[in-house]
PyMOL CGO cylinders between C-alpha atoms (Angstrom):
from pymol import cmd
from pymol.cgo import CYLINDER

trace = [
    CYLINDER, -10.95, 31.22, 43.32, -12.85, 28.17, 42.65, 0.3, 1, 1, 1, 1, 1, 1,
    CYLINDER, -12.85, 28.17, 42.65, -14.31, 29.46, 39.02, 0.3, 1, 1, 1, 1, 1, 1,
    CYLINDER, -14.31, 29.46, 39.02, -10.00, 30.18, 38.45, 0.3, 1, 1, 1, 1, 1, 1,
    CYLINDER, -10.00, 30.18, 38.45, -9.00, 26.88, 39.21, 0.3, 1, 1, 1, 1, 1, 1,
    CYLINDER, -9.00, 26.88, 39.21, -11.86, 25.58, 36.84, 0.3, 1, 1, 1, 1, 1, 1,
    CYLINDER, -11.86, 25.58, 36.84, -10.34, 27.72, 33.49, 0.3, 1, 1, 1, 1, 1, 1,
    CYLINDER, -10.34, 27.72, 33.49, -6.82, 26.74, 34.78, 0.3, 1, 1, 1, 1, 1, 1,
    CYLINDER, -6.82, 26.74, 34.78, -7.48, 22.73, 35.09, 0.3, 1, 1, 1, 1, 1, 1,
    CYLINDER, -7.48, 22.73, 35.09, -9.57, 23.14, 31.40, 0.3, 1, 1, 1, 1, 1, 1,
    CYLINDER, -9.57, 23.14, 31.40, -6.74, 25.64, 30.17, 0.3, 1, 1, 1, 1, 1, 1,
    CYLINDER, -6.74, 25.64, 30.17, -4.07, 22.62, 31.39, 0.3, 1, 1, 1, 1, 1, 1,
    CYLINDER, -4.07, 22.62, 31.39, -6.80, 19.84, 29.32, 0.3, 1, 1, 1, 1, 1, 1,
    CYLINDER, -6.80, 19.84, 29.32, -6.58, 21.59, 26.23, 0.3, 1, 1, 1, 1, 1, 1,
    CYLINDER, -6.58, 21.59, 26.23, -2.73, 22.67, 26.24, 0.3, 1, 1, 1, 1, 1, 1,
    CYLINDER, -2.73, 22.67, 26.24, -2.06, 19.01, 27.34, 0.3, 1, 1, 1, 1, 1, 1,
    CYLINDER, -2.06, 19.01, 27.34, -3.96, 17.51, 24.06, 0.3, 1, 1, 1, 1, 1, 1,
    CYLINDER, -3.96, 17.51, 24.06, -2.57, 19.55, 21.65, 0.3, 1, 1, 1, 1, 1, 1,
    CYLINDER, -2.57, 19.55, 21.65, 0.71, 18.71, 22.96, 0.3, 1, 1, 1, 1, 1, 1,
    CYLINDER, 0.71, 18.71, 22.96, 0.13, 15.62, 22.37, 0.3, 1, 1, 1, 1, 1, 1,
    CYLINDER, 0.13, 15.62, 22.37, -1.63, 15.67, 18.85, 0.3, 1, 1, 1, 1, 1, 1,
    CYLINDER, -1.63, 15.67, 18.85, 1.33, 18.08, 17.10, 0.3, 1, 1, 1, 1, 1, 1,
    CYLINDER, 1.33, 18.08, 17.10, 3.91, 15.22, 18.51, 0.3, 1, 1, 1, 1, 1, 1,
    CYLINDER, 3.91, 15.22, 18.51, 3.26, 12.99, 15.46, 0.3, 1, 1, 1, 1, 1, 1,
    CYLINDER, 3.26, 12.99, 15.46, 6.04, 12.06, 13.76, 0.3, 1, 1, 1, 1, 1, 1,
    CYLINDER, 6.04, 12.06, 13.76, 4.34, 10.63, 10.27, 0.3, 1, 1, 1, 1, 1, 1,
    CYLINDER, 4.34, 10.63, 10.27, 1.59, 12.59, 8.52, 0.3, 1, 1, 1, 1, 1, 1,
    CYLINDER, 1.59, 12.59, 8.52, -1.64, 11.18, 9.66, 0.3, 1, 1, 1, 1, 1, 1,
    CYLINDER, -1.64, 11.18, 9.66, -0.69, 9.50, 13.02, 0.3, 1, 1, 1, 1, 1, 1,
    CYLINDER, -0.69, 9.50, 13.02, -0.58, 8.67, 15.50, 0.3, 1, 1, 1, 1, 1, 1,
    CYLINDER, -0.58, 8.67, 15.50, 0.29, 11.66, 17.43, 0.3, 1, 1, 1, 1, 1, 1,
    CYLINDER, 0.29, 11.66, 17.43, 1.04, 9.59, 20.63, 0.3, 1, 1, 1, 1, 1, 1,
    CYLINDER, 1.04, 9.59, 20.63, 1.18, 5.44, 20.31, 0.3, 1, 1, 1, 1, 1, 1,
    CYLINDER, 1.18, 5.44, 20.31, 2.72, 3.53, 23.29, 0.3, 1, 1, 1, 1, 1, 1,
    CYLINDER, 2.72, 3.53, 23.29, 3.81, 0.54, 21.34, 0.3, 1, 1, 1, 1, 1, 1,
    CYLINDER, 3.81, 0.54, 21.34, 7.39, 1.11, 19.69, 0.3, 1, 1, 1, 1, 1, 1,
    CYLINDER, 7.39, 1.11, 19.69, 7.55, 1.57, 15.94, 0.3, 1, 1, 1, 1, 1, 1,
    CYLINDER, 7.55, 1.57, 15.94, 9.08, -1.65, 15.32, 0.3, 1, 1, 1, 1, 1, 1,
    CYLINDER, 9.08, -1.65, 15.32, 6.03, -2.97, 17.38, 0.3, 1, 1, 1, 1, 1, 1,
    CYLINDER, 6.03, -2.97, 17.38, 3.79, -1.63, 15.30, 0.3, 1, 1, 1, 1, 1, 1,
    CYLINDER, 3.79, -1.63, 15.30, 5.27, -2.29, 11.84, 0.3, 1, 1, 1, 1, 1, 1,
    CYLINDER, 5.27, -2.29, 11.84, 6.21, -6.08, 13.05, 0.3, 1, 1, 1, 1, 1, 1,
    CYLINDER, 6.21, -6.08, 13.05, 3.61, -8.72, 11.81, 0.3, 1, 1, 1, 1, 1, 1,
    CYLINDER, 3.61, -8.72, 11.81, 1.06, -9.77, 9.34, 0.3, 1, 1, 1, 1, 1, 1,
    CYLINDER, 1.06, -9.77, 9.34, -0.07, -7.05, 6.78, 0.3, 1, 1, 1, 1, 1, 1,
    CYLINDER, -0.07, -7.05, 6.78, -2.80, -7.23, 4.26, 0.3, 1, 1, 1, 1, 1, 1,
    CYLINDER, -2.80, -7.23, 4.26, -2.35, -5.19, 1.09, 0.3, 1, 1, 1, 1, 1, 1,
    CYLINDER, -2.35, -5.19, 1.09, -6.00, -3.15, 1.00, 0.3, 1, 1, 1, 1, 1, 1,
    CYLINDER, -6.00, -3.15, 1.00, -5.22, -0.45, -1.53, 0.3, 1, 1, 1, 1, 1, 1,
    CYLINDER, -5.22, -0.45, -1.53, -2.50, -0.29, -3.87, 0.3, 1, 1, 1, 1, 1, 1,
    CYLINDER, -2.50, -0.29, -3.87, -2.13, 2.77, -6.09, 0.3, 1, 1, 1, 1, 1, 1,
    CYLINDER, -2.13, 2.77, -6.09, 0.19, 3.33, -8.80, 0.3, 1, 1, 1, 1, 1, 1,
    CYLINDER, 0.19, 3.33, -8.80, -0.33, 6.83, -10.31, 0.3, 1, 1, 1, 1, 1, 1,
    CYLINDER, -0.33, 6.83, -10.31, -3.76, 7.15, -8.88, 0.3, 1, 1, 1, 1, 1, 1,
    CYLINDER, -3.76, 7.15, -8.88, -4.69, 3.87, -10.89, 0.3, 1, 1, 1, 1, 1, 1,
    CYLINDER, -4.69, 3.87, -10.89, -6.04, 1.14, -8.20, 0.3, 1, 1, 1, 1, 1, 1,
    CYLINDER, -6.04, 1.14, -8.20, -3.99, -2.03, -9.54, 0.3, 1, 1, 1, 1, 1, 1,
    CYLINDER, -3.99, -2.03, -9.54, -5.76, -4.35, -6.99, 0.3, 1, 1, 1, 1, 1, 1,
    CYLINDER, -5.76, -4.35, -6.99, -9.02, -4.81, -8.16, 0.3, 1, 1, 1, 1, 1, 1,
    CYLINDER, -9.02, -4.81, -8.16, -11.14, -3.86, -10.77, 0.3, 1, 1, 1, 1, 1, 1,
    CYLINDER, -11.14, -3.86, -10.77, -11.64, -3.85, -14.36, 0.3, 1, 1, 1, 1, 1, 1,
    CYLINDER, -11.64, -3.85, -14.36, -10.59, -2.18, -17.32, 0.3, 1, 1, 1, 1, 1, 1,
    CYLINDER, -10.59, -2.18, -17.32, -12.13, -1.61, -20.69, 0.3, 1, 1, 1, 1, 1, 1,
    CYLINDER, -12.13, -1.61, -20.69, -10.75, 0.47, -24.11, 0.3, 1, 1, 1, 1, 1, 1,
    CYLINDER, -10.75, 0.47, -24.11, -10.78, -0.80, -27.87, 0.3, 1, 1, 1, 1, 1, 1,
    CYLINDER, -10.78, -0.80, -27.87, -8.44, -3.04, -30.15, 0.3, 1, 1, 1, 1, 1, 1,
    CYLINDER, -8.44, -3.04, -30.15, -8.34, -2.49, -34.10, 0.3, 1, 1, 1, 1, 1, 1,
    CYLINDER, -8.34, -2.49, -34.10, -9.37, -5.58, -35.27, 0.3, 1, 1, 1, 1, 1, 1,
    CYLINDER, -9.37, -5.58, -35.27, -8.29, -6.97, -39.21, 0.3, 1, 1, 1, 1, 1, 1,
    CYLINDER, -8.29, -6.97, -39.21, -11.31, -5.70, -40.90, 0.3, 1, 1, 1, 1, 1, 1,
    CYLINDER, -11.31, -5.70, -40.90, -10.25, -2.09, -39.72, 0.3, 1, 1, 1, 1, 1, 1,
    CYLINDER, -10.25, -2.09, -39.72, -13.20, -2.33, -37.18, 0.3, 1, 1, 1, 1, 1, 1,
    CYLINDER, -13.20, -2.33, -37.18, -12.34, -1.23, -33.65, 0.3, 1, 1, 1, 1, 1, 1,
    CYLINDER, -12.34, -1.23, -33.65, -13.46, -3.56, -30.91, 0.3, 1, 1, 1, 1, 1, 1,
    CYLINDER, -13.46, -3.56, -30.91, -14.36, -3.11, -27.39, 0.3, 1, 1, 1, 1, 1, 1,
    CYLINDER, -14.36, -3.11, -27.39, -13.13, -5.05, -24.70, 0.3, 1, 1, 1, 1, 1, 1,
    CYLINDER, -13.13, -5.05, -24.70, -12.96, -5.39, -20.79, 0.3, 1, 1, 1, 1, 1, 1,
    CYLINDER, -12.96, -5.39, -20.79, -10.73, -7.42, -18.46, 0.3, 1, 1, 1, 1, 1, 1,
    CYLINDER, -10.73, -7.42, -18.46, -11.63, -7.83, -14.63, 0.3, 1, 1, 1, 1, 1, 1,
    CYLINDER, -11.63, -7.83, -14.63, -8.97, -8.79, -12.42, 0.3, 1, 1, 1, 1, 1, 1,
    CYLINDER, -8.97, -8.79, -12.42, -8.76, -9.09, -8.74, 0.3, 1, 1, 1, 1, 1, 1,
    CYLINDER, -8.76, -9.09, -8.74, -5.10, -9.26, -6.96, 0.3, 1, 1, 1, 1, 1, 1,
    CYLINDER, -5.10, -9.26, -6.96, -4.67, -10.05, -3.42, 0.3, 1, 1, 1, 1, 1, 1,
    CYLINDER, -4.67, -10.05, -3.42, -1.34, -8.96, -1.74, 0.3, 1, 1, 1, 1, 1, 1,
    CYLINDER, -1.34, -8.96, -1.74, 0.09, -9.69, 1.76, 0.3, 1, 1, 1, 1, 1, 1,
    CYLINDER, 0.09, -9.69, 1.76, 3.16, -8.41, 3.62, 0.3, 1, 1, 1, 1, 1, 1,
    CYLINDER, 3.16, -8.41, 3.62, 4.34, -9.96, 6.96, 0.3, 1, 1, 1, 1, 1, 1,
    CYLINDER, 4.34, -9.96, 6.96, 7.61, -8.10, 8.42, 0.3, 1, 1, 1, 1, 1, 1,
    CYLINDER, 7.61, -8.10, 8.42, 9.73, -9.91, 11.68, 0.3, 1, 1, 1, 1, 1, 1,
    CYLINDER, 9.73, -9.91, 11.68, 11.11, -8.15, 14.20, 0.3, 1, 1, 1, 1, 1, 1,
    CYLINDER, 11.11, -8.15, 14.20, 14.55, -8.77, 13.61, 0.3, 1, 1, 1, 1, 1, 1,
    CYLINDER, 14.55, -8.77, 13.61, 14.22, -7.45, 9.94, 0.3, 1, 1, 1, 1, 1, 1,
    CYLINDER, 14.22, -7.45, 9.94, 13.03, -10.27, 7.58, 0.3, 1, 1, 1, 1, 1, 1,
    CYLINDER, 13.03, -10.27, 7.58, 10.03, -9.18, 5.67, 0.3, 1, 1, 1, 1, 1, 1,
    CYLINDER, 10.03, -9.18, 5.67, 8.18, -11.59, 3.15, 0.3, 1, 1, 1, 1, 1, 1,
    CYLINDER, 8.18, -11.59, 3.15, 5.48, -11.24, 0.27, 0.3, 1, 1, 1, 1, 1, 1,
    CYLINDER, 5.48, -11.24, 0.27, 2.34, -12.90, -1.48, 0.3, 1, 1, 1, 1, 1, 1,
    CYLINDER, 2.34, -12.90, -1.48, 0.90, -11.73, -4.26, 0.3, 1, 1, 1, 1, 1, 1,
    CYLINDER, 0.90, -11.73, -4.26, -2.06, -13.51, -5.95, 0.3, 1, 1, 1, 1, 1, 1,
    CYLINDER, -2.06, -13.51, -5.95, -3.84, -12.63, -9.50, 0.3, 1, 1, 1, 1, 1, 1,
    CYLINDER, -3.84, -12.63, -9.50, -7.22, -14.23, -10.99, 0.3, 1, 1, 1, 1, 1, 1,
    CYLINDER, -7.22, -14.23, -10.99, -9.23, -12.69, -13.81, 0.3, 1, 1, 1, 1, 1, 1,
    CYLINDER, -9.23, -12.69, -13.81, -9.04, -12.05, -17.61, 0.3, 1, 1, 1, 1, 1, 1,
    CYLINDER, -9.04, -12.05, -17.61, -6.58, -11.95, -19.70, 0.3, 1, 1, 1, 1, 1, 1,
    CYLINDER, -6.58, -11.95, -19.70, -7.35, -10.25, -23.56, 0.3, 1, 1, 1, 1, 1, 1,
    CYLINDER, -7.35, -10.25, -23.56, -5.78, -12.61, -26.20, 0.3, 1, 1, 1, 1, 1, 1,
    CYLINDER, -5.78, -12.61, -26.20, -4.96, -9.91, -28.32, 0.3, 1, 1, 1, 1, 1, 1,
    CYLINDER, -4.96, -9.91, -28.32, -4.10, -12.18, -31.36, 0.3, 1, 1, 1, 1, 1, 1,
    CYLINDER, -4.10, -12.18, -31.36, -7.14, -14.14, -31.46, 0.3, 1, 1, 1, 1, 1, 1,
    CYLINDER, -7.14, -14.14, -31.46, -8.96, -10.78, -31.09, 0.3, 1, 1, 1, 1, 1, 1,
    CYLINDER, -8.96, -10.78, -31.09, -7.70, -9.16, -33.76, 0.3, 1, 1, 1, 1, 1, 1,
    CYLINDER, -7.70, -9.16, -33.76, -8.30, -11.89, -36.39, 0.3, 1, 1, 1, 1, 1, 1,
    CYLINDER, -8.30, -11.89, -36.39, -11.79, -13.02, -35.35, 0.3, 1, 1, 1, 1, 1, 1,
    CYLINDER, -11.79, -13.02, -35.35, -13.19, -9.22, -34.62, 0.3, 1, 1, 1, 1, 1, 1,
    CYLINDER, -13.19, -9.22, -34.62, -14.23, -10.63, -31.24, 0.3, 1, 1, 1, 1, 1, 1,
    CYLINDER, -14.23, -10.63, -31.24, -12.85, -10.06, -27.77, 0.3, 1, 1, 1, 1, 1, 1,
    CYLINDER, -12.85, -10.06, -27.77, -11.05, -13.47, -26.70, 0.3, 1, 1, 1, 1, 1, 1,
    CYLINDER, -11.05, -13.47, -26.70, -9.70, -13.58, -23.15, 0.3, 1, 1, 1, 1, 1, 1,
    CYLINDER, -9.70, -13.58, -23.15, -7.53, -15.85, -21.21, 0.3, 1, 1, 1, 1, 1, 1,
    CYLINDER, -7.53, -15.85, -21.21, -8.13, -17.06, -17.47, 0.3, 1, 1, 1, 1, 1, 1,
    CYLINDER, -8.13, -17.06, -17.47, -4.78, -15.83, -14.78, 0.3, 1, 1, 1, 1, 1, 1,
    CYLINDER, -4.78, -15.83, -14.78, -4.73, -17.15, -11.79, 0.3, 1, 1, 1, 1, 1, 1,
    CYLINDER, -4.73, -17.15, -11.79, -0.67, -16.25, -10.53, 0.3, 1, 1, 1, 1, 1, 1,
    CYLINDER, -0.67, -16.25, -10.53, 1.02, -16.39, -7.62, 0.3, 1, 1, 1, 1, 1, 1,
    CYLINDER, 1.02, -16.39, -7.62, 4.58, -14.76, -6.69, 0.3, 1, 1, 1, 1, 1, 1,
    CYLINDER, 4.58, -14.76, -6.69, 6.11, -14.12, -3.75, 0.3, 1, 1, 1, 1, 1, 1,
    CYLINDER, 6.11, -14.12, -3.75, 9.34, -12.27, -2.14, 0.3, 1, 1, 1, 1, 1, 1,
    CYLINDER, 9.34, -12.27, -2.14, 11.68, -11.97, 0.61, 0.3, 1, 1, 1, 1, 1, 1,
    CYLINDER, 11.68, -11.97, 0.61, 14.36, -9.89, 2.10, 0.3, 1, 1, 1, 1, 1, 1,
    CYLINDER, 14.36, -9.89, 2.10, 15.16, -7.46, 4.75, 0.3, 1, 1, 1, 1, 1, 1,
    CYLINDER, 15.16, -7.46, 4.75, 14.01, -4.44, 6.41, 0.3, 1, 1, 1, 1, 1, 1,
    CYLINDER, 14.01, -4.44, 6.41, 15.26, -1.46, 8.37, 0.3, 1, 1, 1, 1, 1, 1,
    CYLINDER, 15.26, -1.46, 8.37, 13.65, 2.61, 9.33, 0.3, 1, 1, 1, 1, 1, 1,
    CYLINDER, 13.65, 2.61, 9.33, 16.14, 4.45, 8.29, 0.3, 1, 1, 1, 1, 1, 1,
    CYLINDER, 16.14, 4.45, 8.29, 18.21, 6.87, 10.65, 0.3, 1, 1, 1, 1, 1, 1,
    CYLINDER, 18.21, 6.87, 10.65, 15.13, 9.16, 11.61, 0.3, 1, 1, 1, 1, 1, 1,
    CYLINDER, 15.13, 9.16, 11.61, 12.51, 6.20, 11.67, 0.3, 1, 1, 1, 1, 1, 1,
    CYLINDER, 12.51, 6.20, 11.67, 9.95, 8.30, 8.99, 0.3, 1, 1, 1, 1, 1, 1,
    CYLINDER, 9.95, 8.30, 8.99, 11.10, 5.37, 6.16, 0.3, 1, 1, 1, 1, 1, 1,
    CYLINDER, 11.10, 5.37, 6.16, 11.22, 1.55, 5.62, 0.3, 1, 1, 1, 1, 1, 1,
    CYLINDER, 11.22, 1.55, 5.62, 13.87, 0.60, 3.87, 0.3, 1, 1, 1, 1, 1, 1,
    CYLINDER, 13.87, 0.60, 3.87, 13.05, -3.03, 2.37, 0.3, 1, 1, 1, 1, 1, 1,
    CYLINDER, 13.05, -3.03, 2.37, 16.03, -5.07, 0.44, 0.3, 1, 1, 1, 1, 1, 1,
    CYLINDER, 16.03, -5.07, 0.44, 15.00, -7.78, -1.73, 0.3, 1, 1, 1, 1, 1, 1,
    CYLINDER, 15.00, -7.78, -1.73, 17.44, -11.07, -0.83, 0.3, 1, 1, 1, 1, 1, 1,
    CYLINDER, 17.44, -11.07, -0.83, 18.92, -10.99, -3.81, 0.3, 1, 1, 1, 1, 1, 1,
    CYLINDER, 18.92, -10.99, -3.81, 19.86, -7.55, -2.87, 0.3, 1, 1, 1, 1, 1, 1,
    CYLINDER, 19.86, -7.55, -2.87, 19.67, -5.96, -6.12, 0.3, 1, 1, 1, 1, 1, 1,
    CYLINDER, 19.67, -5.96, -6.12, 16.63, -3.93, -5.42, 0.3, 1, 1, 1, 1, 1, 1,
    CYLINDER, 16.63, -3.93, -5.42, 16.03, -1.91, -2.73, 0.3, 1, 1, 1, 1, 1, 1,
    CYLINDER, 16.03, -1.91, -2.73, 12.75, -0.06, -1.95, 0.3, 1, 1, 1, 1, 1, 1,
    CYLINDER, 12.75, -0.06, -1.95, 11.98, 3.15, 0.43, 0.3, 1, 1, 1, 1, 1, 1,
    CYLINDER, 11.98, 3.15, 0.43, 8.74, 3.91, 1.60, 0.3, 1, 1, 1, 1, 1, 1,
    CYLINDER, 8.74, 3.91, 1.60, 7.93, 6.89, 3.26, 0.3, 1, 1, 1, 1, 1, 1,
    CYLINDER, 7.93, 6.89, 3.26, 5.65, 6.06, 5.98, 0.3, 1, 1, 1, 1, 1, 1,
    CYLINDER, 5.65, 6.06, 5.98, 2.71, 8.41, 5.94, 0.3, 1, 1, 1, 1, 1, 1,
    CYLINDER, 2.71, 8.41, 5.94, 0.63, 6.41, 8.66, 0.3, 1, 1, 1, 1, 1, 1,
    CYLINDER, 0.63, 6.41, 8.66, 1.68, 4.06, 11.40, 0.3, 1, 1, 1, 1, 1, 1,
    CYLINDER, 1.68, 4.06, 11.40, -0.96, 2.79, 13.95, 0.3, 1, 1, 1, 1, 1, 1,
    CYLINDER, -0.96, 2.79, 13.95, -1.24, -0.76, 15.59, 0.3, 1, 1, 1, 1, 1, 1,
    CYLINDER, -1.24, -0.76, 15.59, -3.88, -2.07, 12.70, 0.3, 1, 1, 1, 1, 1, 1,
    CYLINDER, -3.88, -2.07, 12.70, -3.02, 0.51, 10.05, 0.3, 1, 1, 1, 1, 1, 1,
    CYLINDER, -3.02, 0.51, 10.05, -0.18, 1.43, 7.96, 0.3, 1, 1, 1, 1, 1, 1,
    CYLINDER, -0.18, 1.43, 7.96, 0.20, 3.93, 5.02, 0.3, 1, 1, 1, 1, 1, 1,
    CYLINDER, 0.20, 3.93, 5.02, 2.88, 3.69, 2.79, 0.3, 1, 1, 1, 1, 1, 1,
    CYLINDER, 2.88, 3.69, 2.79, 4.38, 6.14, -0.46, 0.3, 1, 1, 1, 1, 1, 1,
    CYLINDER, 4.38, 6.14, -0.46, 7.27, 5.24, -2.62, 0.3, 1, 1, 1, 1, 1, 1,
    CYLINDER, 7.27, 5.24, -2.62, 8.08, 7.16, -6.09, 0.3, 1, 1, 1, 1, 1, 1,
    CYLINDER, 8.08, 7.16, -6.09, 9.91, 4.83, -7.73, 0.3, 1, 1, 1, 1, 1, 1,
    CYLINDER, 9.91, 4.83, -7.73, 11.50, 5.89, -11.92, 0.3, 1, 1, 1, 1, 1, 1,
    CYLINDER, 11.50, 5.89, -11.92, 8.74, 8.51, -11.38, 0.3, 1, 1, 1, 1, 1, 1,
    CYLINDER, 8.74, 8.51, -11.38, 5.59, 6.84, -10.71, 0.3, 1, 1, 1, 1, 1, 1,
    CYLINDER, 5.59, 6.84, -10.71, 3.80, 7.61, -7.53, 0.3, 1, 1, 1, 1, 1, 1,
    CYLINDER, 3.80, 7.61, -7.53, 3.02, 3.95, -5.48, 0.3, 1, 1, 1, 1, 1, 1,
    CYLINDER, 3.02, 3.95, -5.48, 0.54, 4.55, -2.45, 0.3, 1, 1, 1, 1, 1, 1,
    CYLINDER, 0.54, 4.55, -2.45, -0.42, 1.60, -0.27, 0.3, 1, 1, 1, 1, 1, 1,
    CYLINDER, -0.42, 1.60, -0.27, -2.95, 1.15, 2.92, 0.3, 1, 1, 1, 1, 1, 1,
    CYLINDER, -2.95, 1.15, 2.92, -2.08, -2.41, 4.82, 0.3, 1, 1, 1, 1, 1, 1,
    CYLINDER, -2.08, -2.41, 4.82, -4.41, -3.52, 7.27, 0.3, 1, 1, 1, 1, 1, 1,
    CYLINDER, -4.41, -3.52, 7.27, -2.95, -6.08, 10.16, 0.3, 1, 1, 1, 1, 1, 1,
    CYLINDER, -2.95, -6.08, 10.16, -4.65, -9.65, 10.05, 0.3, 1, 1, 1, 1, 1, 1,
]
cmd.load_cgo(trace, "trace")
C-alpha cells in the first residue's frame, strides 16, 4: 500500500510538471510566470542582439573591397558598435535610443587615393509611440507617434529579465534578445 502511494504521489509530480511546462503560450517560455504579461514586458529593455537576416547589425565589423581609379581593388574594414535601448510604460507608451560609434569608409577619397579613408560616427536617434498585445497576447504591436509606421513583433520569449522578439518586415527577417536593466 505504502510502495502504491509512493508511484501515485511521483506519478501526480511528473503529470503535474508537464502540465505545467506544455502551458506556454510563446515558444521558449515561460511555461508558467506569475507576473502578468504586461508586467513583464513593462520597463527598461536593453537591445543585446539584433539580427537582420542573420547579419548581427549591433556590433562588429565588416570588411570587402572597393575598385579604386588605377583599376586596383582595395581592401577595407569598418568596425562599428551600436547600442540600443527600449523602455515600454504600462499604460502603452514605449520609447527608443539608439547610439552608433565607429568607421565610416569615405568611399570618394578611397577611390582616388587607392587607400582606405574612413570617417568617425558617433549618432544618436531616438523614438516614441505606443504599444498594445494584440487580441491573443502572442504580439506587440508598437505605433510610432507619428503613426505612420506600425511594427508587429511576434513574441518568441517573455520572462521577467528576458524578452525575444521576431518581426519580418518587406521580407527581411529582424530577431531581437532585450535584456531588462
Amino acid at each position: 500500500m505504502k510502495r502504491n502511494s509512493i508511484l501515485l504521489g511521483i506519478a501526480l509530480v511528473f503529470g503535474v510538471l508537464s502540465l505545467l511546462t506544455s502551458c506556454g503560450k510563446y515558444e521558449e517560455g515561460p511555461g508558467l510566470s506569475l507576473k502578468s504579461k504586461t508586467g513583464r514586458v513593462a520597463g527598461d529593455w536593453e537591445v543585446t542582439s539584433l539580427w537582420i537576416n542573420n547579419e548581427n547589425i549591433l556590433n562588429g565589423s565588416y570588411s570587402d573591397y572597393i575598385p579604386c581609379i588605377d583599376g586596383f581593388d582595395i581592401a577595407y574594414t569598418t568596425n562599428q558598435t551600436n547600442t540600443f535601448s527600449l523602455s515600454f510604460e504600462r499604460g502603452g507608451d514605449w520609447k527608443s535610443e539608439f547610439s552608433s560609434v565607429g568607421q565610416q569608409l569615405d568611399w570618394q577619397a578611397t577611390y582616388e587615393n587607392c587607400f582606405p579613408y574612413y570617417t568617425n560616427v558617433n549618432e544618436t536617434s531616438s523614438d516614441k509611440g505606443s504599444w498594445e498585445f494584440d487580441s491573443d497576447k502572442e504580439n506587440i504591436n508598437m505605433t510610432y507617434d507619428n503613426g505612420s509606421y506600425k511594427e508587429t513583433w511576434e513574441i518568441i520569449e517573455l520572462r521577467e529579465k528576458q524578452m525575444k522578439l521576431e518581426m519580418i518586415d518587406e521580407g527581411d527577417k529582424y530577431e531581437m534578445t532585450l535584456e531588462k536593466k
